[in-house]
C-alpha positions in Angstrom: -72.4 234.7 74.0 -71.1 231.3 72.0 -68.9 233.5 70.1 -67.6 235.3 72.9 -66.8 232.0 74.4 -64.8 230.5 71.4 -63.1 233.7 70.7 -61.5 233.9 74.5 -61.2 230.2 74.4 -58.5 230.4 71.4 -57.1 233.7 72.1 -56.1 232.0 75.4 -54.7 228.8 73.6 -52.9 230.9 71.2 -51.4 233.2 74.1 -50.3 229.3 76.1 -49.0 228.4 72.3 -46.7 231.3 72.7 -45.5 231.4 75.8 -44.1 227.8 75.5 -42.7 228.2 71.8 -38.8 228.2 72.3 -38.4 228.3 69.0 -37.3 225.0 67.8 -39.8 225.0 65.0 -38.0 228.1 63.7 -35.6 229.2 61.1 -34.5 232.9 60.7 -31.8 234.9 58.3 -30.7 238.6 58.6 -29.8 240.5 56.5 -27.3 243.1 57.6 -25.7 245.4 55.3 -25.6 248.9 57.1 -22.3 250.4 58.5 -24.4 253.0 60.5 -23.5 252.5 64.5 -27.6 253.1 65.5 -28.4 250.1 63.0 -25.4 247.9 64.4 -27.1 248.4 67.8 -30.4 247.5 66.6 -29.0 244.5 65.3 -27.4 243.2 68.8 -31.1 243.8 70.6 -32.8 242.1 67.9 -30.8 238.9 68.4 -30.8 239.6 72.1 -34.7 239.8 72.2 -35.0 236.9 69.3 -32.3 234.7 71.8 -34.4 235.3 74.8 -37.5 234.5 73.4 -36.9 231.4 70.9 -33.6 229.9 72.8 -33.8 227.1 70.2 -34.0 228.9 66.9 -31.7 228.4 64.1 -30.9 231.9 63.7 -27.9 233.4 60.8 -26.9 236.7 60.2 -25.1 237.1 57.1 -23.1 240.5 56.8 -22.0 242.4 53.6 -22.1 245.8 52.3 -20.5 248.7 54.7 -22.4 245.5 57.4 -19.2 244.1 57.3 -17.4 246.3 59.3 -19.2 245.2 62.0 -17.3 242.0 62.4 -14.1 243.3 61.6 -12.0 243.1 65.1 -10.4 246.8 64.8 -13.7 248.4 63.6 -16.5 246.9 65.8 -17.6 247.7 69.3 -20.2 245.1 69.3 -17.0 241.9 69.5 -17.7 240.6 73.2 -21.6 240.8 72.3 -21.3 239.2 69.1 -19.0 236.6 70.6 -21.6 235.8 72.7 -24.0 235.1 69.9 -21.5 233.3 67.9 -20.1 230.9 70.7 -22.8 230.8 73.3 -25.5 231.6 71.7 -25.6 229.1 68.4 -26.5 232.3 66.2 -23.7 232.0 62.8 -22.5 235.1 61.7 -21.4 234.8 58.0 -19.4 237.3 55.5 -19.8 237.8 52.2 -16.6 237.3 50.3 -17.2 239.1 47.5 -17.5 242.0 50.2 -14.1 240.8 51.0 -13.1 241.2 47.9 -14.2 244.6 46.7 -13.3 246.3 50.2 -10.0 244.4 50.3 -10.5 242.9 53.4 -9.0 239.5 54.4 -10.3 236.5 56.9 -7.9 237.6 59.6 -9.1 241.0 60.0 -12.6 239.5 61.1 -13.1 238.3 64.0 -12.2 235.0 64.6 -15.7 233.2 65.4 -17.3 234.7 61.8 -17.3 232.3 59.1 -17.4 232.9 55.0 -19.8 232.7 52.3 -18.8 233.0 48.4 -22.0 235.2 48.0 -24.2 237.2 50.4 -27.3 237.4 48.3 -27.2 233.6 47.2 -26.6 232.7 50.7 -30.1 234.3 51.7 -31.9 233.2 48.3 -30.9 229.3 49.2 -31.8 229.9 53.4 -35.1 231.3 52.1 -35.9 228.3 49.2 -35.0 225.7 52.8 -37.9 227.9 54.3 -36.2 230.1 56.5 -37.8 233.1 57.2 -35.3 236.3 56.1 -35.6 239.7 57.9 -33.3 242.7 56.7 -31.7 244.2 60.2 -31.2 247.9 61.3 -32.9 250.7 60.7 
């Protein structure tokens, strides 16, 4: 009956613990490198959901691959939702410019609240080494 009690006793502390986390504590990068429109949707409810949940999160989404059409302004549907992230939201959406590079693609055809980053991967490698936790989007 003793263990009964301490096992309810911290599953109820744990279940308080969470529903007062907004997040603050926590770092998070995505990865998104997929062109396909069901992962590009994916992507938007994750953030939603992550946004919702953890308000205060430091949250980055870097975008390379056939991902960076995403952010492009003639090639996304997702702009007024990603605007919201970018501007509202505090969540930075980077590009890889070595993406840039190889898919010819210049800094005015993204949309205007993205920001650059010389490398994609290295961006994530140095996130992860400051202890940010990396999650690779879509499906």
């Amino acid at each position: 009956m003793k263990k009964i009690f301490v096992l309810l006793a911290f599953l109820s502390s744990t279940y308080a613990f969470a529903q007062t986390d907004n997040g603050e504590k926590h770092k998070i990068v995505f990865q998104f490198v997929s062109g396909d429109t069901l992962s590009q949707h994916s992507l938007v409810n994750n953030l939603k959901n992550l946004r919702e949940g953890w308000p205060k999160a430091a949250v980055e989404v870097v975008f390379h691959g056939n991902g960076i059409f995403m952010v492009m302004g003639e090639k996304t549907k997702y702009a007024k939702e990603l605007e919201d992230f970018a501007v509202k939201k505090d969540i930075k959406l980077v590009v890889c410019e070595n993406t840039m590079k190889q898919k010819k693609i210049v800094k005015s055809q993204l949309l205007p609240f993205v920001s650059t980053v010389p490398m994609a991967i290295a961006e994530i490698v140095v996130k992860q080494e400051q202890g940010w936790t990396y999650l690779k989007a879509g499906l």
